[in-house]
Phi, psi and omega in degrees: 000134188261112179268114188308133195237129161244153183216134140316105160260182190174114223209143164281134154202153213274139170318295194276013173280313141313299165337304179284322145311289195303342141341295206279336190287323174299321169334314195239021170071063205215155188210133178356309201260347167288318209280312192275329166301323169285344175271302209294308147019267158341270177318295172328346190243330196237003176087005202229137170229113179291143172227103185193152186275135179218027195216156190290130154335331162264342181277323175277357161269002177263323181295326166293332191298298182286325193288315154297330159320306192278009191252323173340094207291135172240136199256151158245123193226116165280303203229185212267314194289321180290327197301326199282311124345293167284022178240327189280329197303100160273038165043042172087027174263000000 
């Protein structure tokens, strides 16, 4: 008889990446901890650790869309004078 053992993971992962899985992960009705069960599954059944796209083309270009999204460069304007600045910089064109 095989006994269900549960364990607590606790794992680092870069913001848009996260971001950009759990989209794709929402997408497809699924949920972080669904996910990690099925890959540990997985490995477990075929000695393989799966990696592969299950999601529709637009949906992985949106998920790239947020990952790349934190890479943006961002102005911080305080005051009347930065605001003023940044309105004038047409950014070296």
């Amino acid at each position: 008889m095989t006994t269900l053992v549960k364990k607590r993971v606790q794992y680092t992962v870069d913001q848009a990446i996260m971001e950009s899985a759990e989209y794709i992960m929402a997408k497809v009705g699924l949920t972080p901890a669904t996910v990690l069960s099925m890959v540990y599954a997985e490995i477990a059944r075929t000695g393989k650790i799966p990696v592969t796209t299950q999601v529709g083309d637009e949906d992985f270009n949106t998920a790239r869309l947020i990952a790349v999204s934190h890479n943006i460069p961002s102005v911080k304007v305080s005051n009347d004078a930065d605001a003023a600045a940044f309105l004038e910089d047409d950014g070296g064109y």
